[in-house]
C-alpha positions in Angstrom: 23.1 -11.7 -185.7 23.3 -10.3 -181.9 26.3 -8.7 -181.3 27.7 -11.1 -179.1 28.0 -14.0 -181.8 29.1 -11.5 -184.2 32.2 -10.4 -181.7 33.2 -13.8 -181.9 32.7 -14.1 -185.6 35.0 -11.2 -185.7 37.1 -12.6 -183.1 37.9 -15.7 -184.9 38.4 -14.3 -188.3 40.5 -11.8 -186.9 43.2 -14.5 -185.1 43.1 -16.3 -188.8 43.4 -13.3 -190.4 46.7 -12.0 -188.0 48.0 -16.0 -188.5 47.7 -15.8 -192.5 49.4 -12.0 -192.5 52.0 -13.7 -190.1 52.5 -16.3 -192.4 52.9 -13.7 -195.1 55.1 -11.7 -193.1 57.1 -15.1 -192.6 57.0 -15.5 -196.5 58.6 -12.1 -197.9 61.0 -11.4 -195.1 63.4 -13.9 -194.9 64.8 -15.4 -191.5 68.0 -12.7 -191.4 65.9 -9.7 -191.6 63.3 -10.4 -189.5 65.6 -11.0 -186.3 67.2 -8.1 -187.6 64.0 -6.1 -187.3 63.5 -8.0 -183.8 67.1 -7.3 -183.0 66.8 -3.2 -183.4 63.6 -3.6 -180.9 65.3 -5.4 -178.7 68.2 -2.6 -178.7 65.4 -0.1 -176.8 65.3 -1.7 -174.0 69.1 -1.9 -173.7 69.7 1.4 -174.3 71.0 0.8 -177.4 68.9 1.6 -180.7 69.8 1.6 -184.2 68.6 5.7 -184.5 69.4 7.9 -181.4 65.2 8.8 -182.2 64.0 5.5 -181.5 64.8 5.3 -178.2 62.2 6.9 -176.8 59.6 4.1 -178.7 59.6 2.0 -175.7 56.0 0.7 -175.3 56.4 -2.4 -178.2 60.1 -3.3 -177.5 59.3 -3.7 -173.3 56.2 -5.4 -174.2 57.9 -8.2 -176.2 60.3 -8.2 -173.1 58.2 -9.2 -170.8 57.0 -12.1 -173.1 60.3 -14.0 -173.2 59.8 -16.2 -170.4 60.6 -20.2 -170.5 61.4 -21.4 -174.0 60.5 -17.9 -175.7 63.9 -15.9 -176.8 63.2 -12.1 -178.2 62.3 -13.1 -181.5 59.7 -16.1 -180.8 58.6 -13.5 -178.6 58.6 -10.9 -181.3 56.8 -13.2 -183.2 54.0 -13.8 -180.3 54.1 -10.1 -179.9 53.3 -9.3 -183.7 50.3 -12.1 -184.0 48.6 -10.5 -181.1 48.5 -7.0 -182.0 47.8 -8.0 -185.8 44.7 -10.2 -184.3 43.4 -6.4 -182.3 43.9 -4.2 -185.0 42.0 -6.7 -186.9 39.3 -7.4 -184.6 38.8 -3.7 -183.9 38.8 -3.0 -187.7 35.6 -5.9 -187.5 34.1 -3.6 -184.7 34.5 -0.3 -186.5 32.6 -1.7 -189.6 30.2 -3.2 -187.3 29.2 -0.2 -185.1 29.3 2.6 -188.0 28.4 0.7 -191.2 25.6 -1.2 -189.0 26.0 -4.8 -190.3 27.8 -8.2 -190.3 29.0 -7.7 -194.0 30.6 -4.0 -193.3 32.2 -5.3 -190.4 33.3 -8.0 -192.9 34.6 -5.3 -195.6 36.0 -3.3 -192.5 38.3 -6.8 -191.9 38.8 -7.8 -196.2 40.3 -4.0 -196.8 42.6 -4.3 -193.4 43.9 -7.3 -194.5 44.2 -6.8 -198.6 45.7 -2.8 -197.2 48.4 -4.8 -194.7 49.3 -7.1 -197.7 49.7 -4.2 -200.1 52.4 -2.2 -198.0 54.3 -5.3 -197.0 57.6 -4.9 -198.1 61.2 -5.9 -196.5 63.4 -5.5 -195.0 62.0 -2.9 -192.6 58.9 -4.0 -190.1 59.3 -2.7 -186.1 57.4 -3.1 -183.1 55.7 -0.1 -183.1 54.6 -0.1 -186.6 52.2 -2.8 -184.9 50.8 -0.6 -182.4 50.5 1.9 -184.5 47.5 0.5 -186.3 45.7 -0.1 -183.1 46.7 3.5 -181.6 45.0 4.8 -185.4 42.1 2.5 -185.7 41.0 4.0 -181.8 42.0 7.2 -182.6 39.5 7.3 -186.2 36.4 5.2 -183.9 36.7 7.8 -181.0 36.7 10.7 -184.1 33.6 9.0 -186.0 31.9 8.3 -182.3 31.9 12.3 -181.1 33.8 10.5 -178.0 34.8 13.1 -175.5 38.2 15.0 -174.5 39.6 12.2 -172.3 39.3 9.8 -174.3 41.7 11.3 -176.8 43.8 12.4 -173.9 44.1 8.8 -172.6 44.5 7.4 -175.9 47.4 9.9 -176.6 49.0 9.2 -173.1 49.4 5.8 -174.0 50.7 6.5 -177.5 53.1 8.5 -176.9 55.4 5.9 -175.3 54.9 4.2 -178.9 55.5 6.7 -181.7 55.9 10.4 -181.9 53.2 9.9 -184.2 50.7 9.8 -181.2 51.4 14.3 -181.6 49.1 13.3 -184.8 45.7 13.1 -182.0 47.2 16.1 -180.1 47.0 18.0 -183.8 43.9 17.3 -184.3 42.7 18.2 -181.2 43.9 21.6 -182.4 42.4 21.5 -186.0 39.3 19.8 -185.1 37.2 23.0 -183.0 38.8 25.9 -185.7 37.5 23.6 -188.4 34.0 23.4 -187.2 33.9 26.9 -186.0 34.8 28.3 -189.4 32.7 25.7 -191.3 29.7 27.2 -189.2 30.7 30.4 -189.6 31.1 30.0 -193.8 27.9 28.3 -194.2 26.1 30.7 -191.6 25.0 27.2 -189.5 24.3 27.6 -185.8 27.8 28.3 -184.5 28.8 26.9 -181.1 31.2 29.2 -179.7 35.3 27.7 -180.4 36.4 25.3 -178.2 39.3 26.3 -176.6 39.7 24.2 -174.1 40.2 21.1 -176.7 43.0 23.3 -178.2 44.8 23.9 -175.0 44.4 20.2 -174.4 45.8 19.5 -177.6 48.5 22.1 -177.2 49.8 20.7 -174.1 49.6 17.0 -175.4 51.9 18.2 -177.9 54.2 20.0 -175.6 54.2 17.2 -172.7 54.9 15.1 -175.7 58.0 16.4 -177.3 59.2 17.1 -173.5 58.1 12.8 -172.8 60.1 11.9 -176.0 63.2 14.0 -175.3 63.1 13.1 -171.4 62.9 9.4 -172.4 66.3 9.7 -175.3 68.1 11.6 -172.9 67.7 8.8 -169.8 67.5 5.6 -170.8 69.7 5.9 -174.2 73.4 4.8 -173.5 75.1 4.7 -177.4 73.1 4.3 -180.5 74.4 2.9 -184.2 73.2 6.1 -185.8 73.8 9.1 -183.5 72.2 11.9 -185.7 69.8 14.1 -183.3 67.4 15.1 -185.9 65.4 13.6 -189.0 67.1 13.9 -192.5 65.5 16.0 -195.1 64.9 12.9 -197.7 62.7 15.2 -200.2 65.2 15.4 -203.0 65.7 11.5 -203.1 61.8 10.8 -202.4 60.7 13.0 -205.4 63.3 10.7 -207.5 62.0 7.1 -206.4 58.3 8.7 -207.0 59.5 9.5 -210.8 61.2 5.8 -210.9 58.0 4.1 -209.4 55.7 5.8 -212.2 58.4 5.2 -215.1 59.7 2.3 -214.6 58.6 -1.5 -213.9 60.3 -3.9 -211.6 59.8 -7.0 -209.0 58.7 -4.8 -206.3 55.7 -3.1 -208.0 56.8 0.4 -206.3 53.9 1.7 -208.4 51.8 0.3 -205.7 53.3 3.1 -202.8 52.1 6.2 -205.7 48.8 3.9 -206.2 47.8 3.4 -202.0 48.9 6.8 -201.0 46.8 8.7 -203.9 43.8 6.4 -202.7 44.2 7.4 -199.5 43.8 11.0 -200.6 40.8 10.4 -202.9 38.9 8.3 -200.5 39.8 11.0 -197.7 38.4 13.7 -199.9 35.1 11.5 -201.0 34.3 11.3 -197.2 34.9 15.1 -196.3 32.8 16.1 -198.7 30.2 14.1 -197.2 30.6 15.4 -193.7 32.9 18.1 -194.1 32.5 19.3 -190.2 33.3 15.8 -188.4 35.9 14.6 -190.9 38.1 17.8 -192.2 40.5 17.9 -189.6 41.1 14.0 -189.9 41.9 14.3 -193.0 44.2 17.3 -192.6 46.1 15.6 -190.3 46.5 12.6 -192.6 47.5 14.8 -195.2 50.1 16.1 -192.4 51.5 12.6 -191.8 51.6 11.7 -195.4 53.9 15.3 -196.6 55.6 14.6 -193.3 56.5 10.8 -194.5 57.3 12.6 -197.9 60.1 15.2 -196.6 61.6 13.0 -193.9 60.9 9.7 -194.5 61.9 6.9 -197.1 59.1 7.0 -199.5 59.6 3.2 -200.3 60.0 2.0 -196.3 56.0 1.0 -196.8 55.6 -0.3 -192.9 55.1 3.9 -192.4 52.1 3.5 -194.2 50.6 1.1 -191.6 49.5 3.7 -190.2 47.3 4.9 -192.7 45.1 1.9 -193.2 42.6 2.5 -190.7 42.0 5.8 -192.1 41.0 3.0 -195.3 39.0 1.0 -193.7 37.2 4.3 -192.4 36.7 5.8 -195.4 35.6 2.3 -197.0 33.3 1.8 -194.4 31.4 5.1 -194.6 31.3 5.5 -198.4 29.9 2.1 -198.6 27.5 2.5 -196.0 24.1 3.7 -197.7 22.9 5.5 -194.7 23.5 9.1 -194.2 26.0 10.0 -191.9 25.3 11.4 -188.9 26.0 14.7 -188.9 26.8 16.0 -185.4 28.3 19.1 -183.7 30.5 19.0 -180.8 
C-alpha cells in the first residue's frame, strides 16, 4: 500500500479509534466528574487552579479556550479538545509503526496496543488536559529518539512542552543521559568512540534550567489564589508502597492489580529492547525508569492518567520487538 492511502487508513482508524476511547471515557467517568476534571482546566486560565503547581500547565487549558465559541461551553469544548488530541496520538502511534516496523500491520499493532494501553489505565475520577498532550509530546519525543533526529528537534519539541507538563524536563534529561551513555558504551565495549557530546548536554542542561525558571515565572504571574496552596510535591512513598501491597493481596472492582501488572511490563519490555540496542535506547529507558520512581515517591500510585504518558514508550517497544528486522544500529 503507498504511503499515502495508508496515511489515510491510519487517519480514519485513528478518529474511530479517539471516538470509541471517547465513548469509553464517557462510560466510566460519570457526568459530575468529568466537568469536574474540565472545571480544574478551566481554573488555569483564570488564575485559579486546584494545585498552586498546575498553574503553570497552560498549553491544554488555553487551547480548549479558544474552542468555546458559538454553542460550545468549556466542557463541550473539553470534550472537542480531548477527541482531537486522542485522534493524533493515535494517528502518530499508526505512523511510528509504519515508518520503524516497515508495514501496514505494525502500524496496525502500533494503533491496537495504544488503544488496548489507553483502555487499561483508564480509571476515574482524575483525567486533565494535559494528560492528553502528553501522549503526543511522548510519542514525538520516542520517533525523534528511534529516527537519530537532530538537536533542534528535541529543543523545539521541549519548547513547546514545557508550557504543558514539567514532564517536558524528561527530553531535556535525556539529552543529558543520551551522549554519556554512548560514550561509555563505546568506551566498555572498545567500539569506535566518537568523542562526548557536550554540546547536547549543555543543551539539555539549559532546557532544564530555562524550564524550571518558565514554570516558576508562569505560577508566580498568572496565578491569583489556588484550592490547594502547597508550594512543593508531597512525599506519597509511604502510602504508595501500601496500595502496591493491597493491589497484589487483595481483589476488588477496580482491578488495581492492573497498575503493578502495566508498570512491570513497561520495565520488561524496556529492558528486552535495550538489550537489543543498548547505545540508541539506554538513556530512554533510564529516563522512563526516572519518571516511573518519580510517579512512585510523589505521585498517587493509583491516579492511572500519569501513566499516559508511558504508552508510547509501549507502543515503541512493541513495535521494535516485533519487528523481525535488525535494528539499525546507529551512532550519533
Amino acid at each position: 500500500m503507498s504511503n499515502i492511502k495508508s496515511n489515510i487508513l491510519g487517519a480514519i482508524l485513528a478518529f474511530f479509534s479517539s471516538i470509541a476511547l471517547c465513548g469509553l471515557v464517557a462510560f466510566i467517568f460519570d457526568s459530575a466528574n468529568y466537568a469536574r476534571d474540565a472545571e480544574n482546566s478551566l481554573g488555569v486560565t483564570t488564575g485559579h487552579p486546584n494545585w498552586k503547581m498546575w498553574q503553570s500547565r497552560v498549553l491544554g487549558p488555553y487551547f480548549i479556550k479558544a474552542l468555546t465559541f458559538g454553542s460550545l461551553d468549556y466542557v463541550k469544548a473539553h470534550i472537542l479538545f480531548q477527541i482531537i488530541t486522542v485522534a493524533i496520538a493515535a494517528f502518530l502511534c499508526w505512523r511510528l509503526g509504519k515508518k520503524h516496523g516497515g508495514s501496514d500491520q505494525s502500524a496496525l499493532l502500533a494503533l491496537t496496543i495504544f488503544v488496548m494501553c489507553f483502555a487499561l489505565v483508564l480509571r476515574p475520577p482524575w483525567l486533565y488536559s494535559w494528560d492528553f498532550i502528553d501522549i503526543i509530546v511522548f510519542i514525538l519525543f520516542i520517533d525523534f529518539v528511534m529516527s537519530g533526529k537532530s538537536l533542534p528537534w528535541f529543543i523545539g519539541l521541549f519548547a513547546i512542552a514545557i508550557w504543558n507538563r514539567e514532564s517536558a524536563l524528561l527530553i531535556a534529561l535525556w539529552l543529558i543521559l543520551d551522549p554519556l551513555v554512548r560514550f561509555f558504551y563505546q568506551r566498555r565495549y572498545k567500539l569506535h568512540s566518537n568523542p562526548l557530546d557536550w554540546q547536547r548536554m549543555l543543551a539539555g542542561a539549559i532546557c532544564i534550567a530555562t524550564g524550571l525558571v518558565t514554570v516558576e515565572l508562569l505560577n508566580r504571574n498568572l496565578l491569583v489564589e489556588a484550592y490547594v496552596s502547597e508550594d512543593s510535591y508531597r512525599i506519597l512513598l509511604p502510602q504508595n508502597i501500601d496500595d502496591l501491597k493491597s493491589s497484589l493481596t487483595h481483589f476488588n472492582r477496580y482491578f488495581d492489580i492492573v497498575v503493578p501488572a502495566f508498570l512491570a511490563t513497561v520495565i520488561a519490555l524496556g529492558a528486552c529492547v535495550v538489550r537489543r540496542d543498548p547505545q540508541r535506547y539506554l538513556a530512554l529507558y533510564l529516563v522512563m525508569l526516572s519518571y516511573m520512581a518519580l510517579l512512585f515517591v510523589l505521585g498517587v500510585l493509583m491516579e492511572t492518567r500519569v501513566y499516559l504518558a508511558l504508552i508510547p514508550f509501549v507502543v515503541m517497544a512493541v513495535v521494535l520487538l516485533s519487528h523481525s528486522g535488525d535494528i539499525e544500529k546507529t551512532s550519533l
